[in-house]
C-alpha positions as CSV (number, residue, x, y, z in Angstrom):
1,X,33.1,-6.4,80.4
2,X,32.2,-2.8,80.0
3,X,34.7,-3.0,76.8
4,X,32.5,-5.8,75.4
5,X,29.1,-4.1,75.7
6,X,30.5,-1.1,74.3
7,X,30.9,-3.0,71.3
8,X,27.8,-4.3,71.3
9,X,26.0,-1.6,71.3
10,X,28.4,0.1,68.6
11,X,27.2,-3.0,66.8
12,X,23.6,-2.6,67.5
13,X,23.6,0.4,66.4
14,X,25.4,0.1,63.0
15,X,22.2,-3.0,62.7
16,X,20.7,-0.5,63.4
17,X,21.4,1.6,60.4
18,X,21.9,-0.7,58.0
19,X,18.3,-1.7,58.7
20,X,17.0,1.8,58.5
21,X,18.7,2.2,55.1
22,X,17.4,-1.7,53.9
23,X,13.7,0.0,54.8
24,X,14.8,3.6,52.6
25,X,15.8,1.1,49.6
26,X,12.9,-1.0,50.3
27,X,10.4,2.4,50.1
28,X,12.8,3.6,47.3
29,X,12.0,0.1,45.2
30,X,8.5,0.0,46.1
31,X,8.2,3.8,44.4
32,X,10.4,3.0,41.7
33,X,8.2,-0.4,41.0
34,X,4.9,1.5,41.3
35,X,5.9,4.6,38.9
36,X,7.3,1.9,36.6
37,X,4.2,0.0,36.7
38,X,2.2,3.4,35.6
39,X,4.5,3.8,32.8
40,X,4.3,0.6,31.8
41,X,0.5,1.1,31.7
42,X,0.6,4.4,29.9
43,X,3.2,2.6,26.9
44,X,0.8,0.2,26.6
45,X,-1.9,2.5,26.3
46,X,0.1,4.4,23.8
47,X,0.9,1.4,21.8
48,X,-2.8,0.5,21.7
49,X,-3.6,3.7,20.2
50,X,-0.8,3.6,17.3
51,X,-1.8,0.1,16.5
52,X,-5.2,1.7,16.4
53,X,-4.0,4.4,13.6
54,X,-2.0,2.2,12.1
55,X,-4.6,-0.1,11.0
56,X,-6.7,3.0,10.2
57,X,-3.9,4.2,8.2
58,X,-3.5,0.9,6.4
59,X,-7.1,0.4,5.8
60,X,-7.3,3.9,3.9
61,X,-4.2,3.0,2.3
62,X,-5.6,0.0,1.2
63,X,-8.6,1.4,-0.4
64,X,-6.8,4.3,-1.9
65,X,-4.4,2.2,-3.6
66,X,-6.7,-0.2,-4.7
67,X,-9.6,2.1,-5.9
68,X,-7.1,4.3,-8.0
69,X,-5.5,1.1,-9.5
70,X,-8.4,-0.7,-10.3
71,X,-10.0,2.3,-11.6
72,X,-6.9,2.6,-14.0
73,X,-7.0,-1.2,-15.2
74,X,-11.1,-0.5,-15.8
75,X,-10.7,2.6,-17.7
76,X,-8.2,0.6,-19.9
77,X,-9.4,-2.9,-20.4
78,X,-12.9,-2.6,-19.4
79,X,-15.2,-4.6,-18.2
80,X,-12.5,-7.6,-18.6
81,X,-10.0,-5.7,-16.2
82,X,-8.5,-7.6,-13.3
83,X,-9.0,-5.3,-9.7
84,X,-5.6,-4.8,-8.2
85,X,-6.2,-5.6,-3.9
86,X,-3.6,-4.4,-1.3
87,X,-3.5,-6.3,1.2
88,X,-1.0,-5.6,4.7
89,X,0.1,-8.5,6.6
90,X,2.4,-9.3,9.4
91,X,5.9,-11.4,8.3
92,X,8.3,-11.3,11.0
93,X,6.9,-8.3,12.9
94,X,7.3,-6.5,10.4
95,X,4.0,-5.0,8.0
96,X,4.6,-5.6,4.4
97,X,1.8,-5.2,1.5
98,X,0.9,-7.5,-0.7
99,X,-0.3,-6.7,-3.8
100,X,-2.4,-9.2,-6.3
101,X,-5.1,-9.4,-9.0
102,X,-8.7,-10.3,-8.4
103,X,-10.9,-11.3,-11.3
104,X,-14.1,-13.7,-10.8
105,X,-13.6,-13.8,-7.3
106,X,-10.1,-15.6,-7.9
107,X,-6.6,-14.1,-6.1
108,X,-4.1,-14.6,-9.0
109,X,-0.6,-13.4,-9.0
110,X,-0.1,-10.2,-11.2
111,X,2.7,-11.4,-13.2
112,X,2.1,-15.3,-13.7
113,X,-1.8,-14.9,-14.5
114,X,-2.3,-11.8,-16.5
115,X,-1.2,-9.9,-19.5
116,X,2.0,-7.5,-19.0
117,X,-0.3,-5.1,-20.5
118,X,-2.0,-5.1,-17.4
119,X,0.8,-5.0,-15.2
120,X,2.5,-1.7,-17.0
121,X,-1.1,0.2,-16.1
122,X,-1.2,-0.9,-12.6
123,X,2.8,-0.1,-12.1
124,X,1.2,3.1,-13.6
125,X,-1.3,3.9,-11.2
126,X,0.7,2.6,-8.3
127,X,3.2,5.1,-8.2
128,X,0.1,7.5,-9.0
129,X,-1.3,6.5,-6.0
130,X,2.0,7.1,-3.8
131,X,2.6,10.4,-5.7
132,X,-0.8,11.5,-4.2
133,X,-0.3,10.0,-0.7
134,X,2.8,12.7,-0.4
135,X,2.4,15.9,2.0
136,X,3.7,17.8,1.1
137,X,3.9,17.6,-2.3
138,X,7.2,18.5,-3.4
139,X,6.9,18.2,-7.3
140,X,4.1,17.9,-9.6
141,X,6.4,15.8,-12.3
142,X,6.5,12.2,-13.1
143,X,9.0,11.0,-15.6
144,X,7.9,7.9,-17.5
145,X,10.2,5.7,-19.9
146,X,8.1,3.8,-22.1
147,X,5.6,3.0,-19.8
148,X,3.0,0.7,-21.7
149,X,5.1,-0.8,-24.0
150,X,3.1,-4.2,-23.8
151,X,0.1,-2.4,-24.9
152,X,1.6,-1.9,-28.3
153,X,0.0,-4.4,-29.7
154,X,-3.7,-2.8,-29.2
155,X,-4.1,0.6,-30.5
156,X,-7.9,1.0,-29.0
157,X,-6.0,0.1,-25.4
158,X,-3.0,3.0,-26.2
159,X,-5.5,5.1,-26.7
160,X,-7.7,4.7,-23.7
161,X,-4.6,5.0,-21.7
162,X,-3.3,7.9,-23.5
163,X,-6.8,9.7,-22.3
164,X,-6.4,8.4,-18.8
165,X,-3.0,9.7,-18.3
166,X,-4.5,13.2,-19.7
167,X,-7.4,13.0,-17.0
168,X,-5.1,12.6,-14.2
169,X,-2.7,15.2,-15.3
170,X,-5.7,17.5,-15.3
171,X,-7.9,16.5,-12.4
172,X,-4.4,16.4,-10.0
173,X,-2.2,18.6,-11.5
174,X,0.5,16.3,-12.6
175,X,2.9,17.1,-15.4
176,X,3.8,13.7,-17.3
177,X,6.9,13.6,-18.8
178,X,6.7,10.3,-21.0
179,X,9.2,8.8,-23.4
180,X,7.6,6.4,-26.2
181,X,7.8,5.4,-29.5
182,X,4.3,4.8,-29.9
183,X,2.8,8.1,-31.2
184,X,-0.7,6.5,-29.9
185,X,0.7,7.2,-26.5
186,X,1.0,11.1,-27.5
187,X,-3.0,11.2,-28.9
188,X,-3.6,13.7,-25.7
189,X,-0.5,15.4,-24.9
190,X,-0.5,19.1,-24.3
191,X,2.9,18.9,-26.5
192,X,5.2,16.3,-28.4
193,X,8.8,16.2,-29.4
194,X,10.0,13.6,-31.9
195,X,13.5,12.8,-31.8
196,X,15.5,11.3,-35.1
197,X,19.0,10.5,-35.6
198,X,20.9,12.0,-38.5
199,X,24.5,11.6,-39.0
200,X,24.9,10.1,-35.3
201,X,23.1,13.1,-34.1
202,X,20.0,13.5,-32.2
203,X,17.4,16.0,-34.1
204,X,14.6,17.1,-32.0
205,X,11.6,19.0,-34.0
C-alpha cells in the first residue's frame, strides 16, 4: 500500500513538473509571440517608408528622364517633337519603366509611330540622363558610334543636334567621343580626326 502511494506521489510530482515547465513554454511563447508581433509591426513600418522613397525616387526619376529627353527631341525637331514619358509600373512584383512617345495627347509606341530620327536622339538623351543620375560620377566620357545616323537625311536637324551635344558637353562636363561620317555631326566639336584608307591602311589627319 505504502509502495503504491509512494508512486503516486513520485507521479504527482513528475505532473507536477511537467506542468511547471508547460507554463515556462507557455510564458516563453507568449514573449516570443509578443516580441514577434513588434517586429512584425516595425517591418511593416519600415516597408511603408521604402515604398514611400521608392515612389519618391521613381517620381523624380520620372521627371528627370522625361524633361531631359523631351527637351532633347524639342531642341532637335521643334515644335513637331514627340515628348518622351516614363512611366513605372508593377509586372509580376517586380517595377519596370515603360517608356513611350506623346504627341497631341496620343501614347504611341516609339518605334512603330515615329521617325528613327527621333528614336536615335531620345536613345541619346537617355543614357544622358542615367549618366547624370550616377553618384559618384566615375567618368566624364561617353563613347558614341554613329549615333544619329537616321538624321542624315536633314542637314538643318544634324546641325541642331550637333549644337545640342556641344551644350551638354559644356553645361555638365561631358567629353563626347563620337564616331560619324557625317561631318555635320562635327559642326561644334572642340576637335575632329578624319580617318581614310590608303593601301589597306588607316590614315588619320
Amino acid at each position: 500500500m505504502e509502495t503504491r502511494i509512494q508512486q503516486l506521489r513520485n507521479r504527482l510530482q513528475q505532473e507536477k513538473g511537467r506542468l511547471l515547465q508547460i507554463q515556462k513554454d507557455q510564458r516563453d511563447l507568449k514573449g516570443e509571440l509578443r516580441d514577434n508581433r513588434r517586429s512584425l509591426i516595425r517591418h511593416e513600418e519600415a516597408r511603408e517608408i521604402v515604398r514611400e522613397v521608392g515612389l519618391a525616387t521613381q517620381q523624380q526619376l520620372q521627371v528627370h528622364i522625361s524633361d531631359v529627353t523631351s527637351l532633347a527631341l524639342e531642341s532637335v525637331f521643334g515644335n513637331d517633337a514627340y515628348e518622351l514619358v516614363a512611366e513605372f509600373v508593377q509586372r509580376r512584383n517586380k517595377t519596370e519603366c515603360d517608356l513611350y512617345f506623346v504627341r497631341g495627347g496620343k501614347r504611341l509606341d516609339p518605334l512603330d509611330s515615329s521617325g528613327y530620327g527621333s528614336v536615335d536622339v531620345a536613345s541619346l538623351a537617355l543614357r544622358i540622363a542615367a549618366w547624370s543620375m550616377q553618384f559618384p560620377r566615375k567618368r566624364n566620357t561617353i563613347i558614341l558610334d554613329e549615333p544619329l545616323k537616321f538624321l542624315d537625311g536633314r542637314t538643318d536637324r544634324i546641325e541642331k543636334a550637333s549644337q545640342m551635344i556641344k551644350e551638354l558637353s559644356n553645361r555638365l562636363g561631358i567629353q563626347f567621343i563620337i564616331v560619324s561620317h557625317n561631318n555635320a555631326l562635327a559642326d561644334y566639336a572642340d576637335k575632329t580626326f578624319t580617318v581614310t584608307m590608303k593601301n589597306k591602311k588607316s590614315i588619320v589627319t
